[in-house]
C-alpha positions in Angstrom: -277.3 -22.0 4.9 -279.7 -19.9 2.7 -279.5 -17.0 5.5 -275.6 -16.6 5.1 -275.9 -16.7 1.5 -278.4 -14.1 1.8 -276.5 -11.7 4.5 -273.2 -12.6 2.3 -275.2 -10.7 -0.4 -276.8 -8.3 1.3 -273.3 -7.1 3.0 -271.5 -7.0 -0.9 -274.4 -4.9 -2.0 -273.9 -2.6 0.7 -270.0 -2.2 0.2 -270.8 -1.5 -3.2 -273.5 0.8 -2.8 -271.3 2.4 0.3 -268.4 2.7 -2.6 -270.2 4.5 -5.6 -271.4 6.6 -3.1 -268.0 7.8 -1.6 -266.9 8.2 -4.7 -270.0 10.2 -6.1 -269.3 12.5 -3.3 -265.9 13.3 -4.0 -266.2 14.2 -7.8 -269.3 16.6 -6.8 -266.8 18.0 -4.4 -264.2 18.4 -6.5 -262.8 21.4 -7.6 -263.1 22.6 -10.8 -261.3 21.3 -13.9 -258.7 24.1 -13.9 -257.4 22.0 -10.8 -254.0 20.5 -10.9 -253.1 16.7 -12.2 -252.0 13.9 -9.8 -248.8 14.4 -11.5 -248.7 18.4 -10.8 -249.3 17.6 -7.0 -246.8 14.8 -6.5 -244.0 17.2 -8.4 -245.6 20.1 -5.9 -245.0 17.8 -3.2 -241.4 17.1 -4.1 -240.7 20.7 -4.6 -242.0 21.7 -1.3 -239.9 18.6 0.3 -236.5 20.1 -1.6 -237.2 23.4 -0.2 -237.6 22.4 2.9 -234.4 20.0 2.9 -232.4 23.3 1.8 -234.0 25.6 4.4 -233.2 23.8 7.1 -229.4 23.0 5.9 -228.9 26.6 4.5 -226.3 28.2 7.3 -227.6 31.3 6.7 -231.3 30.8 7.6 -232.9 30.1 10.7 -235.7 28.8 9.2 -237.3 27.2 12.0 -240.7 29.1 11.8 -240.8 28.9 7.3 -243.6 27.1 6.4 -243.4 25.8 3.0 -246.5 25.3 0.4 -246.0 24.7 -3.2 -248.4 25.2 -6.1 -247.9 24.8 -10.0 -244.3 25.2 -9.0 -244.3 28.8 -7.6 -243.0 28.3 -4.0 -245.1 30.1 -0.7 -243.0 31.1 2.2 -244.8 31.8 5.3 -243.9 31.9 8.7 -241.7 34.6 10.7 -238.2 35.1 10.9 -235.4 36.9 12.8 -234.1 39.4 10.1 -234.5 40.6 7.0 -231.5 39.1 5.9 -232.7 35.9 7.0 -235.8 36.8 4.6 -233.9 37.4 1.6 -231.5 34.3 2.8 -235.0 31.9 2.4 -236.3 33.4 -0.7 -232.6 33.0 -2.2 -232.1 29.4 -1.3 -235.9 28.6 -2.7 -235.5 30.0 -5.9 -232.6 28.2 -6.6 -233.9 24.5 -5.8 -234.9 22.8 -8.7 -238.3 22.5 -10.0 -238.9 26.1 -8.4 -241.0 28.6 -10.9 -241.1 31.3 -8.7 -241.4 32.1 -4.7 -244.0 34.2 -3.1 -242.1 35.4 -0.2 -244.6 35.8 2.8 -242.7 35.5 5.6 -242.4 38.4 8.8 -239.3 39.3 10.3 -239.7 39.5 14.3 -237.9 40.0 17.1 -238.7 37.6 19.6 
C-alpha cells in the first residue's frame, strides 16, 4: 500500500514539475511586452472572421485566393486575384466592415 502512496506522489510531483516548466517556457518565449492583449487578439480574430464573411458574399469579388490576417485592427489582404477591379473590390468591402482601422492591400492580380 506504501508503494502506491509513494508512486501516487511521485506522479503529482512530476505533473507539477512538468507544469511550471511548460509554463516557464512559454513566458521566456514570449514576445515582448509591446505584444497585443488576449482581448486585442480575440477582437483581431473577429475582425478577420467579418472580413472574410464579406469577401466571400461580396458579388463583386472573387475572393477565392484572399487570405485574410488581422492585427491591432489594420486588415492584411494577401493572396492573388483576377483583376484590378477585383483588387480595389476587396480592399473596398474590408475597409468598410466594422472593427476595421485600416487595410494593407497585398494582394496580385493574375491571369490564370
Amino acid at each position: 500500500m506504501k508503494t502506491f502512496q509513494l508512486i501516487k506522489t511521485a506522479g503529482s510531483i512530476a505533473c507539477v514539475a512538468f507544469a511550471l516548466n511548460a509554463t516557464a517556457q512559454t513566458s521566456a518565449s514570449a514576445p515582448p511586452a509591446s505584444s497585443e492583449t488576449v482581448g486585442q487578439h480575440v477582437d483581431d480574430g473577429a475582425v478577420t472572421t467579418k472580413v472574410k464573411a464579406e469577401l466571400l458574399s461580396a458579388k463583386n469579388v472573387k475572393s477565392t485566393h484572399i487570405h485574410v490576417k488581422t492585427r491591432k485592427g489594420i486588415v492584411w489582404l494577401s493572396g492573388s486575384v483576377p483583376t484590378a477591379d477585383d483588387k480595389v473590390a476587396a480592399q473596398d468591402v474590408a475597409q468598410n466592415v466594422d472593427g476595421v482601422k485600416g487595410v494593407r492591400n497585398h494582394l496580385k492580380v493574375t491571369t490564370e
